[in-house]
N, C-alpha and C positions, 0 to 999 in steps of 0.2 A: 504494500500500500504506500504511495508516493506522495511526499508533499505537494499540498494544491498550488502550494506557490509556482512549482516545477510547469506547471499548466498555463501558468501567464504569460511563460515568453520570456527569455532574458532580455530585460530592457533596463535602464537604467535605474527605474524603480526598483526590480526587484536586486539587482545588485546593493543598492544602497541597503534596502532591508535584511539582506544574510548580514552584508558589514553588521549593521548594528545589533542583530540578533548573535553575533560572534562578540561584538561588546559586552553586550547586556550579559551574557554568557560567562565572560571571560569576567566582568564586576560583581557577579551572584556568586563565581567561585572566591573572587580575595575577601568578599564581604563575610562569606561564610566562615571562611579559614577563621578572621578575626573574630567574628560572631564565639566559630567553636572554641577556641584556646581561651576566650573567658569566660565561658559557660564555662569548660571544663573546672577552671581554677577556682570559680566561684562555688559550683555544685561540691569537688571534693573538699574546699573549704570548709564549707557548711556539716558534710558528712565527718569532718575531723573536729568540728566547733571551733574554726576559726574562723577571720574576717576575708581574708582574700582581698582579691583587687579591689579598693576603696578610694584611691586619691584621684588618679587621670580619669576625669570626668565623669557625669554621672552612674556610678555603682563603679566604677572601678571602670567602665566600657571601652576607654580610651587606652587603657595600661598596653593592649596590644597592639598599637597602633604606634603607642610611643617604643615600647623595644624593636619594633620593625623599623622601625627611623634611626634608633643606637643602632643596632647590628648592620644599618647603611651606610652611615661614616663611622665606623671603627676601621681598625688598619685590615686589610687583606692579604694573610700571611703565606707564604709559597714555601713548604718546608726545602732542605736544600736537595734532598734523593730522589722529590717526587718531578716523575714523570710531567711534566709542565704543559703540555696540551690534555692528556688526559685528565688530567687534576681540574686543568678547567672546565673543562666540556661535560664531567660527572653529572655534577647537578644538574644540566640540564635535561641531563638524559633519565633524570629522575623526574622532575617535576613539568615535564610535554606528554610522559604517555599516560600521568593521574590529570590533566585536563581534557588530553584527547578521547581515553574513555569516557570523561563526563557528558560527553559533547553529543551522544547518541543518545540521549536518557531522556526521557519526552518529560517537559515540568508541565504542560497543561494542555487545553485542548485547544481547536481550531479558535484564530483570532483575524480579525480583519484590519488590516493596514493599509492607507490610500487605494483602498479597494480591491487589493489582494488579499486571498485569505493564504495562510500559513499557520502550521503548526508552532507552539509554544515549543520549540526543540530546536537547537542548534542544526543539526541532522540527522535522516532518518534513512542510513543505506541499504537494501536490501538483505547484506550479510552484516548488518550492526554487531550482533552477539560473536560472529568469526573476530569481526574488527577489535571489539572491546577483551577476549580469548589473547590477540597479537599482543595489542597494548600493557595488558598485565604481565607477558614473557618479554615483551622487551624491557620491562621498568624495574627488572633485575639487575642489568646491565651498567646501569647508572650508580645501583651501589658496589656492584661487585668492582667496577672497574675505580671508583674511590677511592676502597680498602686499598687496591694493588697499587695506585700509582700513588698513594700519600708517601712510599716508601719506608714505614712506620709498620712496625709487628703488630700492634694493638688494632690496628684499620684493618690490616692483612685480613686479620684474626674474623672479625667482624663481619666482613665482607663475605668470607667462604662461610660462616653460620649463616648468612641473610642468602647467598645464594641456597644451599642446602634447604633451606627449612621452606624458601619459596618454591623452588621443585619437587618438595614432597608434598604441600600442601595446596598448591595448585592442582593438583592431578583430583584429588577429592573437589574442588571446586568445580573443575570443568565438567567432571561429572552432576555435579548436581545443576550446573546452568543447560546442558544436555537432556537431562530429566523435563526443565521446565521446556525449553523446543520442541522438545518432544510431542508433548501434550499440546502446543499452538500453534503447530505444523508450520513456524514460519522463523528465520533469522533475524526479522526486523522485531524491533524496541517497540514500536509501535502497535504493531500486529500483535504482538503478544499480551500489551496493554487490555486491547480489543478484546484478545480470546477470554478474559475473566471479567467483561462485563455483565453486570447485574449484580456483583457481591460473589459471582463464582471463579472468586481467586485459586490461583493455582495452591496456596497452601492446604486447600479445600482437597483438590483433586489429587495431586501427589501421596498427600500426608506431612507430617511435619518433620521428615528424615529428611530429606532434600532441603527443604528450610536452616535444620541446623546444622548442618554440614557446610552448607554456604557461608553460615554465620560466625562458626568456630573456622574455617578453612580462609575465610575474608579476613577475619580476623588475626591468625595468623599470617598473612600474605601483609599488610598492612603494618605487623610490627608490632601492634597494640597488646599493651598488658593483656592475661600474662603470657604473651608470646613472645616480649622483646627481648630477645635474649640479644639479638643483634648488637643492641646497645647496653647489653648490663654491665652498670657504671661501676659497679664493687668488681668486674670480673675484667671487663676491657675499656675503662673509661668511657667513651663516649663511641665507641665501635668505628663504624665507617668513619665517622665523621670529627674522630679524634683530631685531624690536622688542618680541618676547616676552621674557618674564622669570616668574620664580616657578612659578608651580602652572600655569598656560597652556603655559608651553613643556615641563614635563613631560608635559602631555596629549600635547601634537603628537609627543615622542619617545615618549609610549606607545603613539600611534596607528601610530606608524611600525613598533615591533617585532610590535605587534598584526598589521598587514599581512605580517609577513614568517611569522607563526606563521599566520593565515588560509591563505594563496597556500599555504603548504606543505601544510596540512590538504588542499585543494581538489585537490592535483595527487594527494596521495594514495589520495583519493574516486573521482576521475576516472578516474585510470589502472594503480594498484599495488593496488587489490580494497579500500582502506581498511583496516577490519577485520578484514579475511580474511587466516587465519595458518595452519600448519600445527592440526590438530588433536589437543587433549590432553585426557584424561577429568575429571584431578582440576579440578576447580573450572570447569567449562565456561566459566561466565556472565562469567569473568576475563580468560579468554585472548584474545579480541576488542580490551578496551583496551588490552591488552600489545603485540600486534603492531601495534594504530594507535600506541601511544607509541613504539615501538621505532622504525615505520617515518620515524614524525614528528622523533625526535633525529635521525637519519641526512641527514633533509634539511634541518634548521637545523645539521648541521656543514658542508654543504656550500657553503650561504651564507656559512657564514663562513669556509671557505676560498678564494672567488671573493674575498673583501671584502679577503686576505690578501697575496693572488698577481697581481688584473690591476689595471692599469691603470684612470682612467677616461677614458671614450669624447669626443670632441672632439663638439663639438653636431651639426655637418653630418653624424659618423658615425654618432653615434645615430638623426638623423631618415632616413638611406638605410635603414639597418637593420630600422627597422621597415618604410618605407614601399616600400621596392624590394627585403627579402630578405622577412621573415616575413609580410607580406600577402597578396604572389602566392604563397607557398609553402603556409601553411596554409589560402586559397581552393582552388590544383590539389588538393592531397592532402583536401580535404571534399569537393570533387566527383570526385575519382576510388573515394571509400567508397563513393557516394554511387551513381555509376553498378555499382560491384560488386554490392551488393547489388541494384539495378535489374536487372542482366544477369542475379544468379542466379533471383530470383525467376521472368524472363522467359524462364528455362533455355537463354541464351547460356556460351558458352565463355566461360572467364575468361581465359583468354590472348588473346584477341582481345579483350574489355573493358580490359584492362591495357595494351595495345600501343595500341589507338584514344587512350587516355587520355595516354598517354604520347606522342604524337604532335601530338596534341591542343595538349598544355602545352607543349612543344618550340617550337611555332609562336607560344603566345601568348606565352612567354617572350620570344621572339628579335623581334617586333611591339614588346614593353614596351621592352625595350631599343634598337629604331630609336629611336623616339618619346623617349624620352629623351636620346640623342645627338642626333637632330634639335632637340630643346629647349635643350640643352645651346650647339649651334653658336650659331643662333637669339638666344641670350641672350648671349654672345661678339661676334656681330656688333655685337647693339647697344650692346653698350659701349664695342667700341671705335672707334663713331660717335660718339659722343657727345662719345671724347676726345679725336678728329680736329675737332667740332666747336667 
């Protein structure tokens, strides 16, 4: 399904319109950033009984605005072993592809503009969900390449953890954004929107295993307690971004709150109908963005109540986590969707597709598990040949 605007003709009008729809776009993400980082400060504040940001402007609202101005004239320090083009070029290669996935994610519905209508969305490509899939495997790249060219062990360090844990924990993601395609038979942001109109959100249809696999796996990919091992500051200072300084290491904390504002938008998209709110007469064209912002505060409080309350994870628990809970989990539950619909189309009982399925996983489960204890023994013995030897 194509934006209407595509229908007008590229004239001069409608160029100016993408322009400022890439504005407006590009000012909802820095407004947000700054929005998030004082909500967050504020909300954990409170959950700790203290004050939080109070002075720069009203309730503190300004405190983020003023360290983004410090961290723009402070000096910009170049260690002396780092790789000097890649050092520079990092950040950016961190904080282009948490905008460019934004940039697919519909905030509201059809709007009219000097009498073009257009979607409330940057854009809406056919293969959005492929695009937004690229964008999240590139925005590795940015940190991994950080660690290595700071010339610093502690970056090194950080860098190969944030590659790791994003390639483990990407794979469970893509599965469960596959899940929801699945069911809306379509790659567009859009289309998908569509397929759970009426309140028949995919969290409905899936179940809530694809939901939280997205949300523990986003949340890992993004770095957010308590997955940040990347950056645990008792173990590697400040990880990647140990040798950055000034206006570089602002990027990489912008790219970071940018990922936490994306992941939420995305889970929103996928599985809460995005857009889709109750319906109200006055001002139709409005209420679309209201209930994506509504629904999109609700899941940046929630991040920062996870960032509040747990703990973070020991390395070996995070790489079990993804690779022996949310892998095999979000795999059975895409193929047991996967054979439902098969079965219905083939006009099989669904209780006999549910139960095969379920017997099915049972088996490959309890298979994964030998194989692991056997590996486990396996690696036990040899070491303590070694220490005999």
């Amino acid at each position: 399904m194509g934006d209407p605007l595509l229908s007008s003709g590229v004239d001069l009008v409608v160029v100016l319109i993408v322009i400022g729809k890439l504005l407006v776009v590009f000012a909802f993400m820095m407004v947000a950033v700054m929005f998030m980082v004082w909500f967050e400060r504020k909300v954990i504040s409170d959950m700790q009984s203290r004050i939080g940001p109070a002075r720069a402007g009203p309730w503190g609202m300004l405190q983020t605005l003023a360290d983004g101005i410090k961290l723009f004239f402070k000096e910009d320090l170049l260690p002396r072993d780092a790789e000097r083009r890649v050092f520079r070029l990092a950040p950016y290669l961190s904080v282009i592809p948490a905008f460019a996935s934004f940039a697919i994610i519909p905030l509201g519905g059809v709007v009219s503009v000097a009498g073009h209508k257009t979607y409330v969305q940057l854009a809406d490509p056919p293969v959005g969900i492929l695009f937004l899939l690229a964008m999240s495997s590139v925005a590795v790249y940015g940190v991994m390449l950080a660690g290595w060219s700071s010339g610093s062990k502690y970056p090194l360090l950080g860098s190969v953890r944030a590659s790791a844990q994003m390639v483990s924990y990407e794979t469970a993601m893509n599965l469960a954004v596959v899940a929801a395609v699945l069911i809306a038979g379509s790659l567009s942001t859009r289309d998908i929107i569509n397929s759970q109109a009426t309140w028949n959100w995919n969290l409905w249809q899936l179940g809530a295993v694809p939901f939280l696999v997205f949300l523990v796996a986003g949340t890992a990919e993004s770095n957010r307690p308590p997955f940040d091992l990347v950056e645990a500051e008792q173990e590697l200072v400040a990880g990647y971004a140990t040798e950055y300084s000034s206006i570089r290491f602002a990027i990489f904390y912008l790219a970071e709150y940018m990922n936490v504002i994306t992941i939420s938008a995305v889970a929103i998209t996928l599985f809460l109908g995005g857009t889709a709110g109750p319906h109200i007469g006055f001002a139709p064209s409005i209420w679309p963005t209201v209930w994506f912002l509504v629904k999109l505060l609700v899941f940046l409080f929630c991040y920062i109540w996870l960032r509040a309350t747990l703990p973070r994870l020991r390395y070996d628990q995070l790489m079990d986590l993804g690779w022996k809970v949310l892998i095999p989990l979000a795999l059975f539950w895409l193929l047991l969707i996967a054979a439902l619909r098969v079965g219905r189309d083939a006009g099989w009982k669904t209780i006999y597709v549910f139960l095969g399925a379920i017997v099915i996983g049972f088996v490959g489960w309890a298979a994964l598990g030998a194989a692991l204890r056997i590996g486990a023994r396996t690696a036990e013995a040899a070491r303590t040949e070694e220490v005999v030897v």
